[in-house]
N, C-alpha and C positions, 0 to 999 in steps of 0.2 A: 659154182662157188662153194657150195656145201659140201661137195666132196673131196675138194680142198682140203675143209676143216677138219677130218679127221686125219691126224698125222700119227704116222706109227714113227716110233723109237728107229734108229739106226740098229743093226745088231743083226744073231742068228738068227734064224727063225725057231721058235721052242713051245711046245702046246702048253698052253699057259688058260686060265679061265676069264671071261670077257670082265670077271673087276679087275683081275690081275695085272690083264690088257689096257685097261684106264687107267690104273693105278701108275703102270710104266711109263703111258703115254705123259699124264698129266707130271712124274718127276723129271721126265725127258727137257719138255716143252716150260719148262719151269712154270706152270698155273697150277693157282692156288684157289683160284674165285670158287667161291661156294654152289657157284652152278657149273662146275667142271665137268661132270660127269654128264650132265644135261647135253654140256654143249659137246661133248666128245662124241657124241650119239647124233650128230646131227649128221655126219656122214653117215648114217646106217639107214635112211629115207630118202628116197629119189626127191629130187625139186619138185616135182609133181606132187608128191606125198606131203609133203611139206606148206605146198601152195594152198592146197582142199581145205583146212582147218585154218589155215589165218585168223578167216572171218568170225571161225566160231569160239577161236579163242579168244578173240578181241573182244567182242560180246557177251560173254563170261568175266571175261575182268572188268568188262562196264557195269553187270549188273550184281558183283559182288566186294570189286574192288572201291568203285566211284563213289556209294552209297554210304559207306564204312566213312571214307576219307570226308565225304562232303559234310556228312550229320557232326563228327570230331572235331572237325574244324569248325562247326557252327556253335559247338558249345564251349570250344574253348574260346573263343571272342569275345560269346556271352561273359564269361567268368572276367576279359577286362576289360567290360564295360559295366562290369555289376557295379563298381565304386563309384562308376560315373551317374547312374541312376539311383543307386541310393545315397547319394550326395543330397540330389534335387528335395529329399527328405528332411530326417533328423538327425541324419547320419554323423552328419558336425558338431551340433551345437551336444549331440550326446555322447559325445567321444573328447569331448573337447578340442576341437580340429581347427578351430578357428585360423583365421591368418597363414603363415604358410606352414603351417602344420598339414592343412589339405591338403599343400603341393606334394611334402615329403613324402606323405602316402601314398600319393602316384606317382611318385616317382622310385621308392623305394622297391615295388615291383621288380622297376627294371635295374634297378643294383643286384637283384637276386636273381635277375636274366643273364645280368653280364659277365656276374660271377661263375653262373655255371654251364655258358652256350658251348665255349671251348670245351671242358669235361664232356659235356652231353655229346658234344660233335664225334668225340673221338669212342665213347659207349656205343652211340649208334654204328660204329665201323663194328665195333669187336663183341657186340650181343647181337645174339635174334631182336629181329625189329619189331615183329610183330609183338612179343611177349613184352619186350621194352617199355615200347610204348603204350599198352592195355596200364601197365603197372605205373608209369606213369600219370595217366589220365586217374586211374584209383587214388593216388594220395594227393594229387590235388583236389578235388571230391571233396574230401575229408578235410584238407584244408579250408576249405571254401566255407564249408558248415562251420567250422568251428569258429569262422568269423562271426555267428549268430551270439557267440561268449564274450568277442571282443568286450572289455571294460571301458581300457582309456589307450591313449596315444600311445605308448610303450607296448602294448600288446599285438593293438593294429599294425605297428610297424613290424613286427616280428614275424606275422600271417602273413602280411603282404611280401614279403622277403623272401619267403621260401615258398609262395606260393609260385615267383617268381622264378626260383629258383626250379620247381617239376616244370613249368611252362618252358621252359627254355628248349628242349628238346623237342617240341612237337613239331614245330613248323620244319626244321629239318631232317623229323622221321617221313615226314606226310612226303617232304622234296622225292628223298631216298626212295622209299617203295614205289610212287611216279617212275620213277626214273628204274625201276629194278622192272615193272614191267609193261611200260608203254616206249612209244619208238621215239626219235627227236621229233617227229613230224607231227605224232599224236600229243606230245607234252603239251604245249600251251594252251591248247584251248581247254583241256584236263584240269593244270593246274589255277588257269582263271576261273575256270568253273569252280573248283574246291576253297578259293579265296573269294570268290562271289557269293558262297555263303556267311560270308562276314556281312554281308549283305541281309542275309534273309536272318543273319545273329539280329542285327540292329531291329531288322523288323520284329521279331521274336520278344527281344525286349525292351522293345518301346509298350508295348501290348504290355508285357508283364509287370513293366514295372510303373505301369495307366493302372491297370488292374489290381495289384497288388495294395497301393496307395491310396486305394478306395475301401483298405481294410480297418476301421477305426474301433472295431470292438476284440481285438485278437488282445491277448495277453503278451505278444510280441511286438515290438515296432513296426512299421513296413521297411525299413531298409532288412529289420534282421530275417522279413520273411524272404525278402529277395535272393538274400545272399543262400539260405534253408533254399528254396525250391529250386534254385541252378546249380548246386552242390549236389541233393540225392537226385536229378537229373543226370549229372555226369557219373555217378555216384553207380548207378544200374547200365549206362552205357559203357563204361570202361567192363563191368562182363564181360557185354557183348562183343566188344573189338579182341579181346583176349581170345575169345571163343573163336569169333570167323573168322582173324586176320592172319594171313601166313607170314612168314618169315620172309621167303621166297615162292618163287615157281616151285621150287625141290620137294616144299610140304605143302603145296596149296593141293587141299582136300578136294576141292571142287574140278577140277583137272584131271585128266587118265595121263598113264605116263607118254604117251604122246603129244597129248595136248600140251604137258609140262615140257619135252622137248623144242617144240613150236614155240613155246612161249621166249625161252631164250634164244631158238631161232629168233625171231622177230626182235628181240633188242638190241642182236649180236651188232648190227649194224650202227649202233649209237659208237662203236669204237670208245667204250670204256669198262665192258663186261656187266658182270654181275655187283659183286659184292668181295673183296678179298678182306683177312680181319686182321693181315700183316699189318704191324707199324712201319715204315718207311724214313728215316729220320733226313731223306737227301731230298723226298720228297716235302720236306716239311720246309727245307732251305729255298726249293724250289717256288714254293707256295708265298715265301714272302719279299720273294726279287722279281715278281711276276706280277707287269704291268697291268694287266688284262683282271690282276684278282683287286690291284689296290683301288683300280679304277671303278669296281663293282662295289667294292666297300665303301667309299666315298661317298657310292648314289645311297646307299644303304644308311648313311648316318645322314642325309642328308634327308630322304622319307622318311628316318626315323623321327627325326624333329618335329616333323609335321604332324605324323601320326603323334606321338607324343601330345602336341598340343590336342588334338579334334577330340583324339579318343579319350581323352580325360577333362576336359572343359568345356564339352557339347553342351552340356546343360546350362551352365553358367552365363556361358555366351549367349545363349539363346532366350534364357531369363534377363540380358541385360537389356536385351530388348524390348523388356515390358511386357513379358508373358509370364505367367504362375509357372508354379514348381510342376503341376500335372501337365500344364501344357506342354513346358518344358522338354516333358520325358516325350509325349504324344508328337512332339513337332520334331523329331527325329526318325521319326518312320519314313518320308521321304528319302529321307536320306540315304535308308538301308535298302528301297527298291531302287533308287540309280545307281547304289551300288552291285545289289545283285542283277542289276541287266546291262549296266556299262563293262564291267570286267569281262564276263565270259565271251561279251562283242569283242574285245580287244584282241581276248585269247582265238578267237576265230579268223581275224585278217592275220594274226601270227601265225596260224597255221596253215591255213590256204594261201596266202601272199609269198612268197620265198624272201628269206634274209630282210623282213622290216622288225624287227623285234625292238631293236635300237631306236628306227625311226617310230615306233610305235610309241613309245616311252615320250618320244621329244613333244608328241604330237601333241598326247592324252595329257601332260603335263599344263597344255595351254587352258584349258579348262577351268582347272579349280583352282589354276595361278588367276584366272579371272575372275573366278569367286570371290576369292581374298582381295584383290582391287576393290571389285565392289563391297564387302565388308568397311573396308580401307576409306572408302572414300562416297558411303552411303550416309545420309543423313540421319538419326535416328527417329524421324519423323515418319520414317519409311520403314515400318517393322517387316514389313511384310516381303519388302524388296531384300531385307537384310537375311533374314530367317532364308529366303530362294538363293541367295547367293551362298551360302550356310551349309544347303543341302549339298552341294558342288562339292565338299571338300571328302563324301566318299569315295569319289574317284582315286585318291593317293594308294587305294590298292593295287588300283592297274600296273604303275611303274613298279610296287613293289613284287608280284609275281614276276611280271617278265623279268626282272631283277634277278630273281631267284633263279627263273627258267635259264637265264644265259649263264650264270651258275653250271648248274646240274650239266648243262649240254656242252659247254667249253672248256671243264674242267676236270680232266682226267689223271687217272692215280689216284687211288682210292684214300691213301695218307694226305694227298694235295689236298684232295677235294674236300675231307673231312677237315683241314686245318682252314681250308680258305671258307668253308659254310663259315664253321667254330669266328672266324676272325669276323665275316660277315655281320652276325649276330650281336656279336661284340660290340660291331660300332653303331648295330641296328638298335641295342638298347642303351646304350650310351646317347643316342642321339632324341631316346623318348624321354630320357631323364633331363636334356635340356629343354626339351617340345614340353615337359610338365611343370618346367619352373621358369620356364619364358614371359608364361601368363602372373603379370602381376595385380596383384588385389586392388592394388592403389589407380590404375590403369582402369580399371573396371565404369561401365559396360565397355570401354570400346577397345581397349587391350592392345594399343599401337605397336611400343613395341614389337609385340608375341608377335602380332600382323606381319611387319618389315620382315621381323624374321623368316619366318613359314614363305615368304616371298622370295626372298635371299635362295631362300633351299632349292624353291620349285625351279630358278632361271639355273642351278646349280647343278643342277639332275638331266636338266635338258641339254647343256653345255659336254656335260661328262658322257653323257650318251650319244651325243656325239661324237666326240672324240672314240669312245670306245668303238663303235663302228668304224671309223677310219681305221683304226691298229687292227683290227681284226680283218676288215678287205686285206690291209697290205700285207700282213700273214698268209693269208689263203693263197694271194697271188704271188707271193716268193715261195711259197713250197709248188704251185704249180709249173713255177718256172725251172725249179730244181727236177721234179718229175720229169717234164718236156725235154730237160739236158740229159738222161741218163737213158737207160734201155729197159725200165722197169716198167710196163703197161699199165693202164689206171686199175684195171680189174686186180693186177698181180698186188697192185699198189691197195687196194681196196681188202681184199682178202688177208693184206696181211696188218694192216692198218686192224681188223675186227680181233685177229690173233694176238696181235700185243694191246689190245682191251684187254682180256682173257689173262695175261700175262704183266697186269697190273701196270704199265707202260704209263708215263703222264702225256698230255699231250705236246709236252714239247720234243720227248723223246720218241713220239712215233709220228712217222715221218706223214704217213700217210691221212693224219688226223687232220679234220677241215672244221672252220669256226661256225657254228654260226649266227649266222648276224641277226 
């Protein structure tokens, strides 16, 4: 199959120099993917040659790629849940936030999410990712501190907006680079693992913000130390992600140039390439008449809701039960170890199981749609039953990774795939700004409404995932039917299916592209 891949141009034969040779090849073959040249080279190593290294490049991206993404991701969660913890403070009655003044604040985040997801989506096609993203993670940092000046409500609002606005981008740099160098097979349990750290976020700062609140002689509030010690946190990490993080396989430092060949060997086979930083404008049209993307957006506004509510009225909820403000922050730390050991389980039967990704979602969803029942319909005599049923609602990370993951893996054409994230996100924060204004004051402790809701969402996520696994079988099996009718073999079928990756192809224009489920 690899030697396949290298196609030479039609024409004389003329002694030309081997970039000259790529050069021809890649305007013959129309690709543009930023690992052209990578993957043009992969005919110049026997399969054999090819095979020997797998393993050691696999393990090279685990022990400098995984490490990068998971700590990233663990402090940006931190940054929103810091509002939620220094809530449980003074953070209100000193900002004057009273009434739904606190909601606007959490939600105003995601107004500066949903303003800039589309932008971000389409920056992430057309910059270096790695540099993107380091800069990024830098002026949030800075934003975050500067919340330690917040005065009053007009300021708050302002930080939170555009704090909103650098966070938008991350969760679908972290998608991108997964997906630039790990295979469909290895994604999920990858990507549960680096959202399972939202998990070890909550534990992180349940501790910090127990700890921090136990600070009564500082010259600072505790909320404004909260907000100071997870800002120069991020603040000294965004360096470090500028420093180690490549772009691509093309400039990964830690790679020999064969190792970097290997490396897009090994993802050639996702049938979407590398990375191209063409705009597409037919792929854009294609992105929004495309059952498979509205249907993933839907589950997307519909986790957002939820998250929306947990992630920003954890403490509340949990005080209405008749626990203090410290306990408050303290009785969330459960929460964040079922979260960081239920997601990456999920991420592992997605990955060893074949095609449950869908039924994975329907399963995981029964869970903490049970939590909120019991919420729902616990006594409050029973704090203790309420606060266990409480912890449940980390789980709402599982659907939304594989969420993402069926994303990234179903969705090729690189303008497609960056407008259906971008649209993704859209309705993902769109859906946290109703999850943060659901909860009403007046409703307080037991918050029914918000309840029904987050309820509404969960049977809603479960339903759509289903269906999205049926359209997807019947896909797979009408192009297998068209395969079986013609004289085209699956391997011939399979080699060229990786070549219009390469060749920025979406998936509904290469024929040979398979879902999966």
């Amino acid at each position: 199959m690899e030697k396949d891949m290298h196609i030479k141009p039609d024409g004389p034969s003329v002694s030309t120099s081997p970039d000259e040779d790529l050069h021809a090849t890649k305007e013959a073959d129309g690709i543009r993917d930023v690992a052209a040249d990578l993957f043009l080279e992969i005919g110049e190593y026997s399969p054999e040659e090819l095979e020997a290294e797998r393993t050691t490049v696999r393990k090279k991206l685990d022990m400098i790629i995984m490490p990068i993404i998971c700590i990233t991701y663990c402090l940006q969660f931190l940054d929103k849940l810091s509002l939620n913890y220094a809530s449980a403070y003074t953070f209100i009655p000193d900002l004057g936030l009273e009434g739904h003044r606190y909601s606007w604040v959490a939600a105003i985040f995601n107004f500066g999410y949903l303003f800039w997801a589309l932008p971000a989506n389409l920056l992430i096609q057309k910059l270096p990712i790695g540099k993107l993203t380091g800069t990024m993670i830098f002026i949030w940092s800075i934003l975050l501190i500067a919340h330690v000046g917040a005065k009053n409500y007009g300021g708050i609002l302002v930080l939170r907006f555009l704090l909103g606005m650098f966070e938008a981008g991350i969760s679908p740099s972290i998608m991108s680079i997964v997906s630039m160098f790990y295979t469909r097979a290895e994604q999920p349990w990858r990507m549960c693992i680096f959202l399972g750290f939202n998990g070890m976020s909550t534990i992180v700062g349940s501790l910090l913000g127990y700890g921090l609140g136990h600070v009564n002689h500082a010259k600072i509030a505790s909320w404004q130390l909260i907000f100071l010690v997870i800002g120069l946190m991020n603040f000294v990490w965004s360096i470090v992600f500028i420093t180690f993080m490549p772009d691509s396989a093309a400039n990964a430092r830690f790679l020999t140039h064969k190792q970097k060949v290997i490396a897009v060997n090994r993802i050639a086979k996702n049938m979407v390439g590398v990375k191209t930083k063409q705009y597409k404008m037919s792929q854009v049209s294609e992105a929004l008449l495309d059952v498979k993307v509205w249907t993933l957006i839907l589950i997307g506004l519909a986790t957002g809701v939820i998250n929306g509510g947990v992630s920003n009225f954890g403490s509340s909820l949990i005080k209405g039960f008749g626990f203090s403000s410290l306990n408050a922050t303290l009785l969330q730390l459960p929460n964040g170890v079922i979260e960081f050991l239920t997601i990456p389980t999920c991420g592992l039967i997605a990955t060893y199981v074949k095609d449950v990704r869908c039924l994975t979602i329907m399963v995981v969803c029964l869970i903490p749609l049970g939590g909120l029942l019991g919420i729902r319909l616990t006594s409050l005599a029973h704090p203790w039953s309420l606060v266990g049923s409480s912890w449940l609602q980390g789980i709402v990370g599982a659907p939304i990774i594989l969420c993402w993951n069926l994303l990234t893996t179903n969705i090729a054409g690189h303008t497609k795939r960056s407008v259906a994230n971008g649209l993704w996100f859209v309705f993902y924060a769109a859906g946290n700004i109703v999850g943060a204004n659901i909860f009403d004051t007046r409703e307080a402790p037991r918050y029914f409404s918000a309840l029904t809701g987050m309820i509404v969402c969960y049977c809603a996520t479960i339903a759509l995932a289903g269906f999205l696994w049926g359209f997807m079988a019947w896909g797979n099996k009408r192009r297998d039917r068209v395969l079986a009718a013609g004289e085209q073999t699956v391997a011939g079928s399979e080699d060229r299916a990786v070549l219009d990756g390469f060749k920025d192809r979406t998936d509904k224009e290469n024929r040979g592209f398979r879902y999966g489920l």
